[in-house]
C-alpha positions in Angstrom: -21.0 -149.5 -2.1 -21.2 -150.8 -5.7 -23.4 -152.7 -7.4 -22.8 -156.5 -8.6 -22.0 -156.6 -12.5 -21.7 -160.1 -14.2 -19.7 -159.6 -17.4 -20.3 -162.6 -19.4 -17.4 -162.1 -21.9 -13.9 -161.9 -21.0 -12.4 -158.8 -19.6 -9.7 -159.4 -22.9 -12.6 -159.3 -25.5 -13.9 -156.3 -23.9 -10.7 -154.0 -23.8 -10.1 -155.2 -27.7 -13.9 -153.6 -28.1 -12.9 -150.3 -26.3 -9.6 -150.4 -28.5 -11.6 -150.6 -31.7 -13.9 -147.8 -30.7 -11.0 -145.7 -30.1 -9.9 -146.4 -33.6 -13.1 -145.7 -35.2 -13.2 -141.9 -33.1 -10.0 -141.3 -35.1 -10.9 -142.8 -38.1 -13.9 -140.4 -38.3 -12.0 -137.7 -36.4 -10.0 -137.6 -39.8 -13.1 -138.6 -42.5 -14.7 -135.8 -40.9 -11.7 -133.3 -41.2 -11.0 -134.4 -44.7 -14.6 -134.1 -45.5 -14.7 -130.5 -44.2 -11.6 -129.1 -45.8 -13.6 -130.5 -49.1 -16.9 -128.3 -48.1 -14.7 -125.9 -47.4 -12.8 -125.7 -50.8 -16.5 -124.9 -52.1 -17.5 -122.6 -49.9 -17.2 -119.6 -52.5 -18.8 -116.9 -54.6 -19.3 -119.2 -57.3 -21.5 -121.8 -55.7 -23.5 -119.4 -53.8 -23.3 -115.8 -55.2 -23.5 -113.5 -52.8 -26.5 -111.1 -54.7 -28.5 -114.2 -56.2 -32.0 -114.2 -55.2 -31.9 -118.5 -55.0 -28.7 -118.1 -52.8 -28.7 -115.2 -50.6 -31.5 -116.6 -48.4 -30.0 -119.9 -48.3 -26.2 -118.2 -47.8 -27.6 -116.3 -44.7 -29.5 -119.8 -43.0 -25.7 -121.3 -44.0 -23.9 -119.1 -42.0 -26.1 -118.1 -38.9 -24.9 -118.1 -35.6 -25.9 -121.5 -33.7 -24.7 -123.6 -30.4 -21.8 -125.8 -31.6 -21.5 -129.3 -29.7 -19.2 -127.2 -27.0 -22.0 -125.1 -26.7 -19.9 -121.7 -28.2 -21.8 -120.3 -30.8 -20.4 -121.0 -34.2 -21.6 -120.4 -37.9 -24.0 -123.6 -38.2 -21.8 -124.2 -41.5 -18.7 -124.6 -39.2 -21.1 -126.2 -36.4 -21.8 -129.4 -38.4 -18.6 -130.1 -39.7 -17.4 -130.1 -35.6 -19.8 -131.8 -34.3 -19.6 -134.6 -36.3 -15.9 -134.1 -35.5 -16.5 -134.2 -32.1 -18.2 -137.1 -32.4 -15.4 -138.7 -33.5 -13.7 -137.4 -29.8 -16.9 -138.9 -27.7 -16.0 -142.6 -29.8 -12.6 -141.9 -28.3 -13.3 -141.6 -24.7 -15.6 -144.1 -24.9 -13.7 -146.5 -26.3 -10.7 -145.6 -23.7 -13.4 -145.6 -20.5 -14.5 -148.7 -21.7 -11.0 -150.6 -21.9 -9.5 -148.9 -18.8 -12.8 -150.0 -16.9 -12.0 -153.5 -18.0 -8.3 -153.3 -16.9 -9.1 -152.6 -14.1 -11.8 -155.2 -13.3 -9.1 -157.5 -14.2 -6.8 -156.2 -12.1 -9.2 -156.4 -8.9 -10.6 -159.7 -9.8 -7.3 -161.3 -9.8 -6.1 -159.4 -6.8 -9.3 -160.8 -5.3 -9.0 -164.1 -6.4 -5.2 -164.0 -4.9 -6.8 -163.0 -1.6 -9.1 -166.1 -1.5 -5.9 -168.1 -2.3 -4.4 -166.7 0.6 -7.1 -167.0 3.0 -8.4 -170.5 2.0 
């Protein structure tokens, strides 16, 4: 059995907020991939030299093997750049859970409210 929940905005206002999360996942879905293929493009010899003594420890700590958000092991370089990506996918699903929880609260509120017709 569920629990009573009192929304005190409309169910309208509510599916427009999940819609507009949706569109900020994929707005930063593609800030973050434009973002990366720009780290990316500088990701070379010339800004971190493989034999410098300033970059080599740095170059190592760049690339090291960590957990990315999917929990696969990644080069932590790569690992940012997709978790912040991913994040991007979480805003998403949130934003659709959010409006097709509210479409459907609709939906069984007015299918309640045409039941009470009926029986009254």
């Amino acid at each position: 059995m569920g629990e009573f929940v009192q929304i005190r905005t409309s169910p309208a206002s509510l599916i427009e907020i999940g819609h507009r999360m949706q569109g900020a996942g994929e707005d930063l879905e593609k800030k973050v991939a434009e973002i990366g293929r720009g780290i990316t493009a500088h990701e070379n010899d010339r800004a971190l030299p493989p034999n410098d003594k300033y970059t080599a420890e740095y170059r190592t700590k760049y690339t090291e093997a960590v957990k990315d958000s999917e929990g696969n092991s990644s080069p932590s370089n790569e690992a940012v750049v997709k978790s912040c990506g991913f994040c991007g996918t979480m805003l998403i699903r949130v934003g659709e859970t959010v409006a097709n929880a509210m479409v459907n609260y609709q939906s069984a509120d007015e299918d309640a409210a045409g039941d009470i017709r009926k029986a009254v």
